[in-house]
N, C-alpha and C positions, 0 to 999 in steps of 0.2 A: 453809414449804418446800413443793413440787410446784407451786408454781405456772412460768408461762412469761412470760416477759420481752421483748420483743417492741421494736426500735430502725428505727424509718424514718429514716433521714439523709445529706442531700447529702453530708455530710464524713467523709469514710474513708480511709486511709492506700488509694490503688492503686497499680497497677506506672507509672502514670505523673503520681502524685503522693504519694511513698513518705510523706512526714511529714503530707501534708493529714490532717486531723481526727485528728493520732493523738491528741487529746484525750480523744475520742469513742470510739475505741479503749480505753482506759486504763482511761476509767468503766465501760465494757461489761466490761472486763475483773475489773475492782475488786468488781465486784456478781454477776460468774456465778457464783460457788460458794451464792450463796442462792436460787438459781432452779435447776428441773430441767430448764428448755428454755429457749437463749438464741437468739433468732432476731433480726439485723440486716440492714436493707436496705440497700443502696446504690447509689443510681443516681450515675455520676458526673458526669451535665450535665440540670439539670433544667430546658430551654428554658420561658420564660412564653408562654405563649400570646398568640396576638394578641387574638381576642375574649376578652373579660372574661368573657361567659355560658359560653364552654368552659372557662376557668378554676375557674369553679365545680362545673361537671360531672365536669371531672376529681378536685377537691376532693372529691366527694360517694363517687365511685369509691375511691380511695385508702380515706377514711373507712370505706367498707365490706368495706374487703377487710381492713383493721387488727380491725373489729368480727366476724370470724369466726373470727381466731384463737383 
């Protein structure tokens, strides 16, 4: 216990897709009482990029923004 939980995911129940990921929902829900900070992200449209080398970039960004919490 005291540790933080921390969920990056495309699928999340929004106001304009009420059941999308409520899977994702469910487990976040299922496991927050063993964690003392539950933090989920959700973007609801995660455009690919066109260059691949931004892809990556963005990839490395994400990565370190997860590795600071």
């Amino acid at each position: 216990m005291g540790e933080s939980l921390t969920v990056a995911t495309p699928w999340y129940p929004a106001p304009n897709h009420p059941f999308g990921g409520a899977f994702v929902r469910d487990k976040v829900e299922a496991v927050a009482p063993l964690f003392t900070d539950v933090n989920v992200y959700h973007v609801e449209d995660w455009p690919l990029p066109k260059e691949p080398l931004v892809g990556r970039i963005d990839r490395r960004k994400v990565d370190e923004l997860l590795l600071k919490e």
